[in-house]
C-alpha positions in Angstrom: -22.5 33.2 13.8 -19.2 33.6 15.6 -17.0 30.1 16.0 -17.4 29.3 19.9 -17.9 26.3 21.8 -21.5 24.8 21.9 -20.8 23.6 25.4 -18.8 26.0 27.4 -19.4 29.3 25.1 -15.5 29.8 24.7 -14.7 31.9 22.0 -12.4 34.6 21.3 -10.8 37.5 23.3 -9.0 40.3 22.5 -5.5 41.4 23.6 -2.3 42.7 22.9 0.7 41.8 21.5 3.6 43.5 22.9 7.0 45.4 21.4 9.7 45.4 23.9 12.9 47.4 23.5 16.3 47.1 25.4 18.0 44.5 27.6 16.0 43.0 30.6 17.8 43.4 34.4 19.0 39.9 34.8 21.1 39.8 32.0 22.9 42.9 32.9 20.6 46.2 30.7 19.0 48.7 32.6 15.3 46.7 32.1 13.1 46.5 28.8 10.6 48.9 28.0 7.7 48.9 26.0 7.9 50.6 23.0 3.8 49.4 21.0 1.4 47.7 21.6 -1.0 45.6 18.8 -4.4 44.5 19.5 -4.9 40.7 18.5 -7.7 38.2 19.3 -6.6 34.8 21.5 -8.4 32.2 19.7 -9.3 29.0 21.3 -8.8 25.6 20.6 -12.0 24.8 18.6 -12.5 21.6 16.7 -15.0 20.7 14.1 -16.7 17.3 14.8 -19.6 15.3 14.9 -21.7 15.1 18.5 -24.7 13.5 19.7 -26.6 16.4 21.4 -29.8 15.6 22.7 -30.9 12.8 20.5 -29.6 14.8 17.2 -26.3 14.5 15.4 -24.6 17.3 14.3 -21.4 18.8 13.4 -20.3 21.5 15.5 -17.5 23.5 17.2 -16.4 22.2 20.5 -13.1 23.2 22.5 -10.5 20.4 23.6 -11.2 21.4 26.8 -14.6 19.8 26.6 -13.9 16.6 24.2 -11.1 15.8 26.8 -13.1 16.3 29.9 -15.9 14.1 27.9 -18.8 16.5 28.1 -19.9 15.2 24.8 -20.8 12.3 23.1 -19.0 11.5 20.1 -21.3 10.2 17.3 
């Protein structure tokens, strides 16, 4: 089972991570260029802790997005 949030289903994405190469325009250089590229996953904030869902308490993965917008409760 992938780590995700239980409320909002946030998980993780891929994308890329970027080599640049040469001074940018405001500095004076003729503008960067990319040079590679490297796939990578943005992971989100997940946090492990203990909820009261629906009667039952368990531990599970919830984002801070959710525990500070209080769509849980906290057992």
């Amino acid at each position: 089972m992938p780590k995700e949030c239980i409320i909002c289903h946030k998980a993780p994405i891929p994308g890329a991570k970027y080599k640049r190469r040469g001074q940018i325009k405001r500095t004076g250089g003729a503008g960067s260029k990319i040079v590679g590229k490297t796939l990578r996953r943005f992971l989100p904030n997940l946090q492990r802790i203990k909820i009261n869902l629906d009667g039952t308490m368990l531990r599970a993965y919830i984002c801070t997005g959710c525990i500070s917008a209080n769509k849980i409760i906290k057992a």
